[in-house]
MARDRENPA-753652 format. One record per residue (C-alpha): x, y, z; residue in three letters. Coordinates in steps of 0.02 Angstrom, whole numbers, plus 50000, padded with zeros to 5 digits. Each point is the difference from the previous one (the first is absolute). Last residue first. Layout:
! MARDRENPA-753652
XYZALA;...
This chain:
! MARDRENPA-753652
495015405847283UNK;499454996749823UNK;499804978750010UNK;500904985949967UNK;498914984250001UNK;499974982050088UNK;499904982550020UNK;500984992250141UNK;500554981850039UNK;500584996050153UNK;500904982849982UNK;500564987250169UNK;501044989549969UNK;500614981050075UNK;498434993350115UNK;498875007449884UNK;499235018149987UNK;498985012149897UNK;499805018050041UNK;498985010549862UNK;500105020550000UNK;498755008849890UNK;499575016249898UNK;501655011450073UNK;500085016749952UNK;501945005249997UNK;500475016949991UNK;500765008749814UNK;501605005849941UNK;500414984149887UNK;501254994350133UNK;498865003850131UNK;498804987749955UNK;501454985349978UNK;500605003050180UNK;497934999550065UNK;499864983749915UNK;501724992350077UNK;499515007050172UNK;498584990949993UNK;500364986049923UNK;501434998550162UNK;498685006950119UNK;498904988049953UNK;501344984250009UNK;500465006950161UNK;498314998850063UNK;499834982249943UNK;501494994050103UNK;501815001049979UNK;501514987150050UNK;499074983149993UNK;498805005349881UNK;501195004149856UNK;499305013449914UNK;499345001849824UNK;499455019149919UNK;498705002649882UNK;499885012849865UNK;498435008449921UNK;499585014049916UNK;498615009149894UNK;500445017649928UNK;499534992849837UNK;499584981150023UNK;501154987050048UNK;501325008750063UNK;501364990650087UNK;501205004150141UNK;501354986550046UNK;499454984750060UNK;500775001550173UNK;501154985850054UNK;500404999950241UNK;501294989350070UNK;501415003049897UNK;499785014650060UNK;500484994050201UNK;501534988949937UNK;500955015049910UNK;499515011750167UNK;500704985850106UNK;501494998449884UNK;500585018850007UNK;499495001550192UNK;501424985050021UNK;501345007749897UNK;499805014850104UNK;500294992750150UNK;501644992549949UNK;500144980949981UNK;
């Protein structure tokens, strides 16, 4: 197998670790999105920084910086979730 072939499937095996919710707005200019990682490849920092991240992507999109209300960590053997709720703000 050529090296290359092998970073292509680690990467492909390493997201399909991790699910994010997608961004959702349940109240105007009121967000939330949570992002699942495997716990035996990422632990609950990474699953911040990946809702993070996420949240902070979606502000800029629209212009604006990222205000965030609350971060929640849950974890099980299996996932662990961050879940974020947040606004986009003027910058």
């Amino acid at each position: 197998m050529k090296p290359g072939h092998l970073t292509v499937i680690v990467c492909l095996f390493l997201t399909a670790c991790t699910a994010s919710s997608g961004v959702m707005e349940f109240s105007p200019n009121r967000y939330s999105l949570s992002v699942d990682v495997d716990s035996e490849f990422y632990g609950p920092s990474s699953a911040r920084k990946q809702a993070f991240e996420e949240a902070q992507e979606f502000c800029r999109s629209k212009g604006q910086a990222l205000s965030v209300d609350n971060i929640d960590l849950h974890s099980s053997s299996t996932y662990t979730t961050a879940a974020i709720v947040f606004r986009c703000v003027e910058p």
